[in-house]
DSSP file (Angstrom, degrees, kcal/mol; ACC not computed):
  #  RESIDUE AA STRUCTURE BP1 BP2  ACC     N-H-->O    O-->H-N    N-H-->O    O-->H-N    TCO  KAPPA ALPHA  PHI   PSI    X-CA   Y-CA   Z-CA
    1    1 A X              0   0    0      0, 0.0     2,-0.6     0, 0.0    18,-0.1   0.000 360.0 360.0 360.0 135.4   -3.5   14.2   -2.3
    2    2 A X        -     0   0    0     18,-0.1    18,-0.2    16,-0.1     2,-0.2  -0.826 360.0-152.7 -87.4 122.7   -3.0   11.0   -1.1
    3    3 A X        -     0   0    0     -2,-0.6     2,-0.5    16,-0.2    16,-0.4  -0.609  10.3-133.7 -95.4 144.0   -3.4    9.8    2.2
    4    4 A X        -     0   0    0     -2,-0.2     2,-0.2    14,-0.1    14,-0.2  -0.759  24.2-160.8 -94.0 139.9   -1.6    6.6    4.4
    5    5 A X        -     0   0    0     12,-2.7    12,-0.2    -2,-0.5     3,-0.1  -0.495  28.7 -95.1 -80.3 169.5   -4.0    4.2    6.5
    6    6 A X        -     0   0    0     -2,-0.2    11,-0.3     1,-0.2    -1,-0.2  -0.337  63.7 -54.4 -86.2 168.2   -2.9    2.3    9.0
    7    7 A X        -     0   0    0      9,-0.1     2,-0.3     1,-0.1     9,-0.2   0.036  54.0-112.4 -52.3 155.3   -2.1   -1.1    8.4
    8    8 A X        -     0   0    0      7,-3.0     7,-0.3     4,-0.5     2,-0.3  -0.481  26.6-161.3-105.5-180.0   -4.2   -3.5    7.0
    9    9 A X    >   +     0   0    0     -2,-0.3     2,-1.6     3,-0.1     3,-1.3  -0.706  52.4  39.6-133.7 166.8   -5.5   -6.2    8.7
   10   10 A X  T 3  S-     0   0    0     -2,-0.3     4,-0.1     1,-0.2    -2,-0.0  -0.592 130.8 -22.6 113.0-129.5   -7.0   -9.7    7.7
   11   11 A X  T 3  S+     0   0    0     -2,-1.6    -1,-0.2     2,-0.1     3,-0.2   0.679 147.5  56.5 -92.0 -18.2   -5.2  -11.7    4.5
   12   12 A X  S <  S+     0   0    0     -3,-1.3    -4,-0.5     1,-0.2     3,-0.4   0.608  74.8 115.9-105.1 -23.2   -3.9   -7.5    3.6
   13   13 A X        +     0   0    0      1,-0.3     2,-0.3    -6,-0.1    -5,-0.2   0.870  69.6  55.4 -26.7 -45.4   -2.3   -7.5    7.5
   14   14 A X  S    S+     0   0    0     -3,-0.2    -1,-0.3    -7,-0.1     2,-0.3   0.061 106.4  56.6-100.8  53.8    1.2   -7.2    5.8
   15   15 A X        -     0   0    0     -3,-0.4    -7,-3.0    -2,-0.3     2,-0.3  -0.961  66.5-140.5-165.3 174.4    0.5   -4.4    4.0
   16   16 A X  E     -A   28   0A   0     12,-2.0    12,-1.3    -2,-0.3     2,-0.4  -0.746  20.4-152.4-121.9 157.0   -0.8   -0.4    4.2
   17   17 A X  E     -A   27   0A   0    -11,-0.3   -12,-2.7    -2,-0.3     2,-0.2  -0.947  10.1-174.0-145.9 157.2   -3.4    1.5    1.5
   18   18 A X  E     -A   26   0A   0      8,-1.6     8,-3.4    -2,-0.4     2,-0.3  -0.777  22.9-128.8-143.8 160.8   -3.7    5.1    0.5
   19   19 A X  E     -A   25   0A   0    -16,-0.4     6,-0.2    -2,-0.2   -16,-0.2  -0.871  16.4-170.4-124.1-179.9   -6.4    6.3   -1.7
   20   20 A X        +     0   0    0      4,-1.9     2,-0.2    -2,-0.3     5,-0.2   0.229  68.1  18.2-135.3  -1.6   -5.8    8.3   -4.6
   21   21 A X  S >  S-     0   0    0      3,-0.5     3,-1.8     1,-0.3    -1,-0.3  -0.922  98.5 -80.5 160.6 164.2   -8.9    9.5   -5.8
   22   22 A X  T 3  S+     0   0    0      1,-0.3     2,-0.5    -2,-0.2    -1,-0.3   0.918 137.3  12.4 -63.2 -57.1  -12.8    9.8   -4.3
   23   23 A X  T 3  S+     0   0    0     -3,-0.1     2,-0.4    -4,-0.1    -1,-0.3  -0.285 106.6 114.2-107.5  45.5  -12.9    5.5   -5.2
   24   24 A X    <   +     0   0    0     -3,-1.8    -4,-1.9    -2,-0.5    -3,-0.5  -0.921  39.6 171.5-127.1  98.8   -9.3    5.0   -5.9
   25   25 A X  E     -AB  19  48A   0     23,-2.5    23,-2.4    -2,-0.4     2,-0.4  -0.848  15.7-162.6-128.9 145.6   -7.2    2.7   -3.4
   26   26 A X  E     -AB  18  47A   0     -8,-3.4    -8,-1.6    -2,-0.3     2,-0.3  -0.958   8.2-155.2-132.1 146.4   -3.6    1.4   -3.6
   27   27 A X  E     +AB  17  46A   0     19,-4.8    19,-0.5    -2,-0.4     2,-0.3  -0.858  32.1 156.8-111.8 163.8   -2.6   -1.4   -1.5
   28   28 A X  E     -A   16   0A   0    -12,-1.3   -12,-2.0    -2,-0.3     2,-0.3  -0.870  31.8-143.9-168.4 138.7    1.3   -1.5   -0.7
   29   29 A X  E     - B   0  43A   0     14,-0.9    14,-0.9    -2,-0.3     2,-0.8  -0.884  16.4-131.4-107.8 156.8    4.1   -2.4    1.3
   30   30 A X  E     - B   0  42A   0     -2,-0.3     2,-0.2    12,-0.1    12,-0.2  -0.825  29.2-179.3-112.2 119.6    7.4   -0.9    2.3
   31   31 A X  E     - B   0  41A   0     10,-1.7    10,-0.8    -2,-0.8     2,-0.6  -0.711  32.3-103.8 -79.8 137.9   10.4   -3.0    1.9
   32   32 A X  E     - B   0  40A   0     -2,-0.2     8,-0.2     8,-0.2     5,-0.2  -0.655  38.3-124.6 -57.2  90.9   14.5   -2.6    2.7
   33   33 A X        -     0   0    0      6,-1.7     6,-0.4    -2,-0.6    -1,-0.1  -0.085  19.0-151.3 -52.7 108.9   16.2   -2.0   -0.5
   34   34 A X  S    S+     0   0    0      1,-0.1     3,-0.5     2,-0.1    -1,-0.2   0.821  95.9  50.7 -31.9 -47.4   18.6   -4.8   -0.3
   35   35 A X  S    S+     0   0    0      1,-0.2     2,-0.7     4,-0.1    -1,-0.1   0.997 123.2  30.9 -78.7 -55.7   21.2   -2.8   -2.4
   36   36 A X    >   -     0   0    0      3,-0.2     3,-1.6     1,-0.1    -3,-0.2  -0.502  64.7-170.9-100.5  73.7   20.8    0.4   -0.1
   37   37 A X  T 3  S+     0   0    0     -2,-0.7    -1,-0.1    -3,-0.5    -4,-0.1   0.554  89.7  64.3   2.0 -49.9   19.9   -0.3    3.7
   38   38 A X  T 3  S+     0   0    0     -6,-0.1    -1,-0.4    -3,-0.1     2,-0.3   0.148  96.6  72.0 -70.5  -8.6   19.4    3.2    4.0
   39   39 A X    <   -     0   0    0     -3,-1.6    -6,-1.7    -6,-0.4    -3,-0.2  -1.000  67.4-128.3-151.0 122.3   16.3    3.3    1.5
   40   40 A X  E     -B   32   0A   0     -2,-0.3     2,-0.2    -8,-0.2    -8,-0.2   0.215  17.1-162.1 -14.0 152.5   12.6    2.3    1.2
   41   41 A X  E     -B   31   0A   0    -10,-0.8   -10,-1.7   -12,-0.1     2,-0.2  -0.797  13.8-140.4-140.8 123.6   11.4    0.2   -1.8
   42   42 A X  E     -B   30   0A   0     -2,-0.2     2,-0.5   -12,-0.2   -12,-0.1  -0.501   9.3-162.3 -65.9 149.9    7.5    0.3   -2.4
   43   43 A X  E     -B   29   0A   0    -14,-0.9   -14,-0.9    -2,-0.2     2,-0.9  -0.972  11.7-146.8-125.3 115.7    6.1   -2.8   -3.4
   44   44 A X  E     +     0   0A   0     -2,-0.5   -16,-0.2   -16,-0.2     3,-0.1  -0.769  19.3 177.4 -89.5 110.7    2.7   -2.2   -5.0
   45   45 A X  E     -     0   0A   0     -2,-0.9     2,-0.3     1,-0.2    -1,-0.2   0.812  61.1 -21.1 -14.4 -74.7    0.0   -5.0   -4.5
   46   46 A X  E     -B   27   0A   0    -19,-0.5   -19,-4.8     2,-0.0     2,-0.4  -0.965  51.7-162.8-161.3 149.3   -2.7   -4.1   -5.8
   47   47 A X  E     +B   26   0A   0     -2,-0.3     2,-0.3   -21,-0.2   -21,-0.2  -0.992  43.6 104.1-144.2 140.2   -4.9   -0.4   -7.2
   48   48 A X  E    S-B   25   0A   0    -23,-2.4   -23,-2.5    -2,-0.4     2,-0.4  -0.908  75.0 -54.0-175.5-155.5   -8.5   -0.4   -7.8
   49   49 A X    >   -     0   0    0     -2,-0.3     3,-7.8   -25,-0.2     4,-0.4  -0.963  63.7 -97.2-120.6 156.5  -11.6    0.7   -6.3
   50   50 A X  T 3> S+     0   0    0     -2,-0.4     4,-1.8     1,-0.3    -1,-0.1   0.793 126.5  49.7 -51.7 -48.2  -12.3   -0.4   -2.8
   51   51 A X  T 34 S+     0   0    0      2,-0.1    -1,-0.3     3,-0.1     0, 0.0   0.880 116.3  50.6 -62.3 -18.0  -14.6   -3.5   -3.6
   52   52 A X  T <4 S+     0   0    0     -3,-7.8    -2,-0.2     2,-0.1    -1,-0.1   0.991 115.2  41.3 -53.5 -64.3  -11.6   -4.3   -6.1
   53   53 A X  T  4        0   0    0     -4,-0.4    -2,-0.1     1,-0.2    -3,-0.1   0.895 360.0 360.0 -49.3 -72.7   -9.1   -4.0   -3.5
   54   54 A X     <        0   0    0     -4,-1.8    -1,-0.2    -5,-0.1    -3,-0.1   0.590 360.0 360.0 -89.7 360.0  -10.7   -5.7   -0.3
């Protein structure tokens, strides 16, 4: 199951990671779907393993 971290800080400051797996990390940010106000869009960054990632 994948879990959210808190924001990330640094150069990654505008953006949040989860991992996915024991060395499995997704960096991401949540954007305002222009077309629906009302709705999220993920933006994925970047997935690797944490010395990929950071």
């Amino acid at each position: 199951m994948a879990t959210i971290d808190s924001a990330l800080s640094g150069s990654l400051a505008a953006y949040l990671a989860c991992s996915c797996g024991y060395d499995c990390r997704i960096v991401f940010s949540m954007e305002e779907n222009i077309d629906d106000p009302t709705a999220s869009v993920v933006l994925l960054q970047d997935i690797g393993t944490h010395d990929d990632v950071y």
